[in-house]
C-alpha positions in Angstrom: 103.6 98.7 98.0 104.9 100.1 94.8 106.1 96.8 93.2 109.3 96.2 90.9 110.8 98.4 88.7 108.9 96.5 85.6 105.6 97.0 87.5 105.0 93.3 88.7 104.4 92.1 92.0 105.5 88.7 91.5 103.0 86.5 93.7 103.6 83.6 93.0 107.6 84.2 94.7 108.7 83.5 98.3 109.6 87.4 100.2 113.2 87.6 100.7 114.4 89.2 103.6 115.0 93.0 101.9 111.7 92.4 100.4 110.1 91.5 103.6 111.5 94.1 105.5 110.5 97.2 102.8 107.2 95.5 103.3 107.0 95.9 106.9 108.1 99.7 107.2 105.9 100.7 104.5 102.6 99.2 106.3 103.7 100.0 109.8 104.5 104.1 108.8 101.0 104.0 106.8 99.0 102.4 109.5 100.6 103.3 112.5 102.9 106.1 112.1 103.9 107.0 115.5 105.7 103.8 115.9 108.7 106.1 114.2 107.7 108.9 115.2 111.3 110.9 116.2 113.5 108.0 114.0 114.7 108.8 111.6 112.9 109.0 107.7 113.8 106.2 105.0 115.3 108.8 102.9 117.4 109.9 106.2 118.5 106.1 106.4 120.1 105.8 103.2 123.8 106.1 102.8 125.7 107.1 99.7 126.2 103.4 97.6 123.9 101.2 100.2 121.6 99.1 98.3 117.9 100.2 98.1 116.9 97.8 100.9 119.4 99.1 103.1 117.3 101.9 105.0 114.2 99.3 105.7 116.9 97.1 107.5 117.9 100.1 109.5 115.1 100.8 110.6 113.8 97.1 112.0 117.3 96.9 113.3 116.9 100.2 115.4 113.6 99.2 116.9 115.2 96.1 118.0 114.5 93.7 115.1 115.9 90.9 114.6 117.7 90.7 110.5 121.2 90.4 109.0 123.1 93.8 108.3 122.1 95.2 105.2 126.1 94.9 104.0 125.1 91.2 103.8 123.8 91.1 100.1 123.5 87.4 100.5 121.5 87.1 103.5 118.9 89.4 101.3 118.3 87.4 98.9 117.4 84.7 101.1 113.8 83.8 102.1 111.9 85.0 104.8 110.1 82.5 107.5 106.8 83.1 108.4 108.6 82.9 112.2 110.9 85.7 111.1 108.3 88.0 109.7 106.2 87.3 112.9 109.0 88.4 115.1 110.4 91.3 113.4 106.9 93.1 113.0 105.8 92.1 117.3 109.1 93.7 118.0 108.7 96.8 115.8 105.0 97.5 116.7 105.5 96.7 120.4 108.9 99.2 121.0 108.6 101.3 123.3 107.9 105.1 121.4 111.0 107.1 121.3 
């Protein structure tokens, strides 16, 4: 987890939902990369003018995640539940390999 641009990690802060879900691809490809294994990369997932969280949202979408579409910039910004976080990562790690 790389942080923000001015090199803080902002504890103290609820995740939003981009945040959350940049979170959740970075530590599933580390740990268990074969959950992607034949999807596409980030870098594959990211479309001329999308937002930076755009491919992260992709990607939970495709393996049957449950988040809004990354062309709603204010369902971003809004914070995560624990419920959410819960779901979208049991659906992601339990997909069936592609």
């Amino acid at each position: 987890i790389t942080g923000y641009p001015d090199k803080t990690f902002r504890p103290g802060r609820e995740l939003n939902v981009a945040e959350a879900a940049t979170i959740m691809i970075r530590t599933i490809k580390e740990l268990s990369p074969e959950v992607f294994s034949g999807e596409k990369s980030i870098e594959e997932n990211i479309f001329p003018g999308d937002p930076w969280y755009s491919a992260f949202i992709r990607m939970i979408i495709l393996q049957g995640g449950d988040l809004p579409e990354p062309e709603d910039s204010k369902k971003m910004i809004e914070p995560i539940t624990r419920a959410q976080m819960v779901f979208n990562l049991m659906t992601i790690i339990s997909s069936p390999e592609k």
